[in-house]
N, C-alpha and C positions, 0 to 999 in steps of 0.2 A: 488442204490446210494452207498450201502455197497461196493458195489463190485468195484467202480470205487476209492472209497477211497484205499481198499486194493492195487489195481492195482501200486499205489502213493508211497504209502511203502513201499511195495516190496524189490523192487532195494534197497531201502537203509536199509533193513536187511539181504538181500542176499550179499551185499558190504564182509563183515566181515568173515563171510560166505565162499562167495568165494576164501578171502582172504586164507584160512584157508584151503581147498580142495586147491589151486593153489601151497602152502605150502606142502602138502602131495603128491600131482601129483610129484613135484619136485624130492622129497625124494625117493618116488616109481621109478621114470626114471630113480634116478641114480645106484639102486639096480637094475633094470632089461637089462642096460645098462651094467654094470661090469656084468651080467651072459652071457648076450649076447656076448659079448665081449670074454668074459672066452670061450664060446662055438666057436666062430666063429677060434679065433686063438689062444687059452689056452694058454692066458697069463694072470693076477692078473689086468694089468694097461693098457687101452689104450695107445696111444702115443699122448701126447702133439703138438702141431703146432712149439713150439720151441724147441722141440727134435732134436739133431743134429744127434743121430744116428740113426734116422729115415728118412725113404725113403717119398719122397710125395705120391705117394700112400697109401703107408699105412695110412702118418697122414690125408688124405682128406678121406680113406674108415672109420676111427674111425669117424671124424666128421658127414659124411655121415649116418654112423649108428646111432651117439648119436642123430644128429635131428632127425630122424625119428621112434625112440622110442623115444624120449621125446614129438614130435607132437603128436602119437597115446595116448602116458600112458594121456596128456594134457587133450586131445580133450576126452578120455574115462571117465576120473576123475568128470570133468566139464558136461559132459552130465547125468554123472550118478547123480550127484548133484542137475542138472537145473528139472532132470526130478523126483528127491523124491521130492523137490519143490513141482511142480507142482499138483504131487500126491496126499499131503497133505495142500494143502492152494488152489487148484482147479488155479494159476495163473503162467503163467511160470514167469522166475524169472525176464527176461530182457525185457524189452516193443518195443526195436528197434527190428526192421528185420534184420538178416544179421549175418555176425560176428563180434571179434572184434579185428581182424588183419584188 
């Protein structure tokens, strides 16, 4: 019985929570994004989408790079979160299957 109360609360202490890792995930991606960045074409600043002195390549391979380190830093932040959860309260954090794109 203990266990299906927990189950109940959960989500709505991991809410705040989450909030808070989705917050640092953020901050993280865009720190590893400007190094990434720095490394790929050593420059300081991607380019903007309304950069006029930018080519569309370039601004679609910056965008291209930013989503796909902010997917991973995301998905990594949140996983490593959902699973100390778990860890310590034996429940994971979110009771649906799936994800939540």
């Amino acid at each position: 019985m203990a266990k299906s109360t927990k189950k109940l609360k959960l989500p709505l202490v991991y809410a705040p929570l989450g909030w808070v890792l989705s917050w640092a995930a953020g901050a993280l991606g865009a720190l590893v994004f400007r190094r990434t960045w720095m490394a790929l074409r050593g420059e300081q600043d991607a380019p903007d989408a309304l950069d006029r002195d930018r080519g569309w390549g370039e601004v679609l391979l910056a965008a291209a790079v930013q989503g796909a380190v902010f997917a991973v830093v995301r998905s990594a932040v949140d996983r490593t979160g959902a699973t100390a959860i778990e860890r310590s309260t034996g429940v994971w954090p979110v009771p649906q299957k799936g994800g939540r794109d």
